[in-house]
N, C-alpha and C positions, 0 to 999 in steps of 0.2 A: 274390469275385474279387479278385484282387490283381496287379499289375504289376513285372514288372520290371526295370523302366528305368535305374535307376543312375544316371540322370541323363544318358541318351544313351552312356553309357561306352561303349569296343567288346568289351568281353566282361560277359557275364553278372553279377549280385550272388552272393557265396558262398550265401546263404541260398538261390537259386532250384536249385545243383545236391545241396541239404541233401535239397529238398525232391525233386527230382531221385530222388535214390537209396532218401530214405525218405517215398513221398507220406503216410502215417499218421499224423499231428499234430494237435496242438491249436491253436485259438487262442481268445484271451480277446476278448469282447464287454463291454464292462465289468464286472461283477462276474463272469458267467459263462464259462465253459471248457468250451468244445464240442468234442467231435472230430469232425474231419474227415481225410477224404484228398484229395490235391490231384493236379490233373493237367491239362497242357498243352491249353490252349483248341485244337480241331483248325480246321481253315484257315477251314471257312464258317461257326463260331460266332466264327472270329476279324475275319472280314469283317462279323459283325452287330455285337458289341461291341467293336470299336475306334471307334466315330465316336460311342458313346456315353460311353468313357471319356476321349475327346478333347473331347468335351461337358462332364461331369465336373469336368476339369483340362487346361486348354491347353495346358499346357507340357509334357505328352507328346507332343504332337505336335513340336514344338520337338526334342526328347528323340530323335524316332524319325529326326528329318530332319540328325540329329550325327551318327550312326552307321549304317555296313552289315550290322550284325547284326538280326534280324528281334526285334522287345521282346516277348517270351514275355507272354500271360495266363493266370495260373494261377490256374483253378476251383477252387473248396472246396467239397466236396462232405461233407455229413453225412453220419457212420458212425457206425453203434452201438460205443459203447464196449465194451471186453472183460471 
């Protein structure tokens, strides 16, 4: 999972409407490059893991209480590569 906060900004990080249009990517785990595809945590997986990623890093919550826009958590989920 990944967050994105921006820092509290009031619009989105480019990368989250990247991921947006094309959920299919990679990301590296130290040496390794896994694919996944990513997609928006829906409201009651959003309600379990936001007080653990405010657990996490506190200054998300800091983060979420700057701005009126809701701080998307985007899931990574494994896919077989093609």
């Amino acid at each position: 999972m990944i967050v994105a906060s921006k820092g509290g900004y009031g619009r989105h990080p480019a990368w989250y409407h990247n991921l947006r249009a094309h959920p299919d990517t990679t990301v590296q785990v130290k040496a390794e490059i896994l694919p996944v595809r990513a997609r928006i945590a829906d409201p009651a997986e959003r309600r379990r893991l936001w007080p653990r990623v405010v657990r996490t890093y506190s200054q998300f919550e800091h983060y979420q209480q700057r701005t009126p826009r809701e701080i998307p958590l985007v899931i990574l989920e494994p896919r077989r590569s093609a």
